[in-house]
C-alpha positions as CSV (number, residue, x, y, z in Angstrom):
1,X,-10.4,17.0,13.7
2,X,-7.0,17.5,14.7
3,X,-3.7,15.8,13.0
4,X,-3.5,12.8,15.4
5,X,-7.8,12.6,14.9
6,X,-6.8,12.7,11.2
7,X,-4.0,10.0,10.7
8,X,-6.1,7.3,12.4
9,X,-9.0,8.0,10.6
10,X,-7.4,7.0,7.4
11,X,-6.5,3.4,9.2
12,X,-9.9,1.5,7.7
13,X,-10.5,-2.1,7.7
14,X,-11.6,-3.9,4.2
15,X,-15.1,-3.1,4.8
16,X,-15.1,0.3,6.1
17,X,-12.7,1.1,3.0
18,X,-15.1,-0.5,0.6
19,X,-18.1,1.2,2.0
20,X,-16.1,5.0,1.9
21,X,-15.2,4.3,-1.6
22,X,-18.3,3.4,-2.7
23,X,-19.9,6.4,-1.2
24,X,-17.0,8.7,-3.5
25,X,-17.8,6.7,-6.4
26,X,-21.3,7.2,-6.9
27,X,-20.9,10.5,-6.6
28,X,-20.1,12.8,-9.5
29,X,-16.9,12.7,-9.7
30,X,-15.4,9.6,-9.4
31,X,-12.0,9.7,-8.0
32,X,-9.0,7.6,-9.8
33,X,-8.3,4.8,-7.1
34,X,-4.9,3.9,-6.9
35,X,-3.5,1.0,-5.1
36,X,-0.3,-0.6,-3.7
37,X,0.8,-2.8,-1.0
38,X,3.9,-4.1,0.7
39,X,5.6,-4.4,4.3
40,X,6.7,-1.1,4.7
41,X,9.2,-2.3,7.4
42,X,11.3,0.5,8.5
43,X,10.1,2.9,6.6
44,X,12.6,4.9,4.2
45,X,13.5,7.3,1.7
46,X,12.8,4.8,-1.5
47,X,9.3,3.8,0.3
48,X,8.2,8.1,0.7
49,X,9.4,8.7,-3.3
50,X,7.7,5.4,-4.4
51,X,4.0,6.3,-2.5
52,X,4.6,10.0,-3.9
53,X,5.0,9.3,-7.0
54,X,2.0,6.3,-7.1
55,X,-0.3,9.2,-5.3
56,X,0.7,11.3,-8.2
57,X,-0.9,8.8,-10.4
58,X,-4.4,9.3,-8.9
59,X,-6.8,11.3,-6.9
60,X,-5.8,8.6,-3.9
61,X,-4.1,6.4,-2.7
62,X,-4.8,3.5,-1.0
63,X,-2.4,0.8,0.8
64,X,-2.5,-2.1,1.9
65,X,0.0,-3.5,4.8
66,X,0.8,-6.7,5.3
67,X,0.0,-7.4,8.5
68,X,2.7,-8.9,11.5
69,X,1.8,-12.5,10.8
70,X,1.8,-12.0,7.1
71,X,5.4,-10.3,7.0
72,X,7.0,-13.0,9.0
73,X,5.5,-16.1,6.6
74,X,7.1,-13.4,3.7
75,X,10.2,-12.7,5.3
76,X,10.8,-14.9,8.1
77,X,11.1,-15.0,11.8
78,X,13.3,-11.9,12.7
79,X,10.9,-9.8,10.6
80,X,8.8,-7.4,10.9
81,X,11.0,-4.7,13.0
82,X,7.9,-2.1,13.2
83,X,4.7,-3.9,14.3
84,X,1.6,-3.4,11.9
85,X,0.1,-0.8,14.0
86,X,3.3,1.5,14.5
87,X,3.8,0.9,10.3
88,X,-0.2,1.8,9.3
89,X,0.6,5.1,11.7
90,X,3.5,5.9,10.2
91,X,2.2,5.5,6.2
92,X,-1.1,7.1,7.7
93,X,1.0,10.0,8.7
94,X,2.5,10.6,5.2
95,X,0.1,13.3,3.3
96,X,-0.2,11.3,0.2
97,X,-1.2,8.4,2.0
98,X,-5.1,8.7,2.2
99,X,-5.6,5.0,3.2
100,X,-4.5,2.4,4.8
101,X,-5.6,-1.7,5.7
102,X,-4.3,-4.2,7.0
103,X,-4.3,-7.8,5.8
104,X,-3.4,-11.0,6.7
105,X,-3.3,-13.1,3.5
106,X,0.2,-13.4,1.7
107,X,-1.0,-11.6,-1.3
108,X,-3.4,-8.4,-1.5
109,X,-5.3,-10.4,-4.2
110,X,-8.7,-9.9,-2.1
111,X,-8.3,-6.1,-1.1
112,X,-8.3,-5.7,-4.8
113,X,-10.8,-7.8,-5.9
114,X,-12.7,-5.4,-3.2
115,X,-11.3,-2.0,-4.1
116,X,-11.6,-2.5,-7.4
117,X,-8.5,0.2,-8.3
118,X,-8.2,1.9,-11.3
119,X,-4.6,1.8,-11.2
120,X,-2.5,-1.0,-9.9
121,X,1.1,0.5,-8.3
122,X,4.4,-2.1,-8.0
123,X,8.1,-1.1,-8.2
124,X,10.1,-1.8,-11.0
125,X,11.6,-4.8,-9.8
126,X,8.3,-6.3,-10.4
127,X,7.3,-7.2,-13.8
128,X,3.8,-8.0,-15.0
129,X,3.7,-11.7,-15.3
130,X,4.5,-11.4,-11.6
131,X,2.2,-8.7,-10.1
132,X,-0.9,-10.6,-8.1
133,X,-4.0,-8.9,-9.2
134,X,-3.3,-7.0,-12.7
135,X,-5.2,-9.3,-14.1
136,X,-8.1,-8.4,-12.7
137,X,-7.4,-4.5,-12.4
138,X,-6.9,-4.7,-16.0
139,X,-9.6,-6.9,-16.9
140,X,-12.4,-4.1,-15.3
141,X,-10.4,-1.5,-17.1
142,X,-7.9,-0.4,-14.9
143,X,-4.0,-0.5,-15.3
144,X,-0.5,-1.6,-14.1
145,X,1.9,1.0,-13.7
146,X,5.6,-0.2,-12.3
147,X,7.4,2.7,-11.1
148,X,11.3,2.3,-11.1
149,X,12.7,2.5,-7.1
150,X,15.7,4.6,-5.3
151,X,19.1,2.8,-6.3
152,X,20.2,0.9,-3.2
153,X,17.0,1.4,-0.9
154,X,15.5,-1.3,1.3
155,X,14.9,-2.5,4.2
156,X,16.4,-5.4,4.5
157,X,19.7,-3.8,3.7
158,X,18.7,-1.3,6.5
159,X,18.5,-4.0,8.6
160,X,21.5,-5.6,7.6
161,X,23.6,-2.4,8.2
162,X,21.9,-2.2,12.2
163,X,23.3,-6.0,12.6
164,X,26.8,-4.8,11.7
């Protein structure tokens, strides 16, 4: 398979993820699932160290991108710059990355009631009253782990400097 081959394979919908993972899972070594989700508009500097460090956590790492329609109900009209495809290639082409899915809903509250994770990845403006599914990844005895983010990364502060 060569490198283009490769970074599309690792764009799966919900089922085909579900059905790979539990393939690995009933084998003998079970890998440690980790999962996080967001926009990834614009992808940046703050977005590569924050998936590093959550791939770190974990034999892999899954993502899940909110799809075109989902990231304009989250962050209005204007948004997203990168359409869903162009973003899923991009964090598909980032070697710690070793899934990605789409979804439409406004929360990945079904992708991980599906993937079942044993470890649940936000950034540290989050805190756990206010993370959608830790319930759940905790109650089937997995964890929440909020990693702190790059000082003065975002997006929408990249796309506030392009307006200017």
């Amino acid at each position: 398979m060569n490198h283009h081959e490769h970074i599309y394979s690792k764009i799966l919908t919900l089922d085909e993820l579900t059905e790979r993972l539990g393939v690995m899972r009933q084998g003998q070594q079970k890998p440690v699932v980790v999962f996080t989700n967001g926009c990834f508009d614009l992808v940046h500097r703050g977005h590569v160290d924050y998936l590093s460090r959550a791939r770190d956590l974990g034999d892999l790492l899954v993502v899940g991108l909110n799809s075109d329609s989902s990231v304009r109900r989250l962050k209005g009209e204007s948004r997203p710059v990168s359409n869903e495809s162009s973003r899923a290639a991009v964090l598909a082409a980032m070697g710690f990355v070793d899934y990605v899915v789409v979804f439409e809903e406004d929360t990945p509250l079904r992708l991980i009631e599906n993937i079942c994770p044993d470890i649940l990845v936000k950034g540290g403006d989050y805190d756990r009253s206010n993370v959608v599914g830790a319930d759940f990844v905790e109650a089937h005895g997995g964890r929440l782990e909020l990693l702190s983010l790059v000082p003065g990364e975002s997006t929408t502060r990249l796309v506030e400097r392009i307006k200017q």
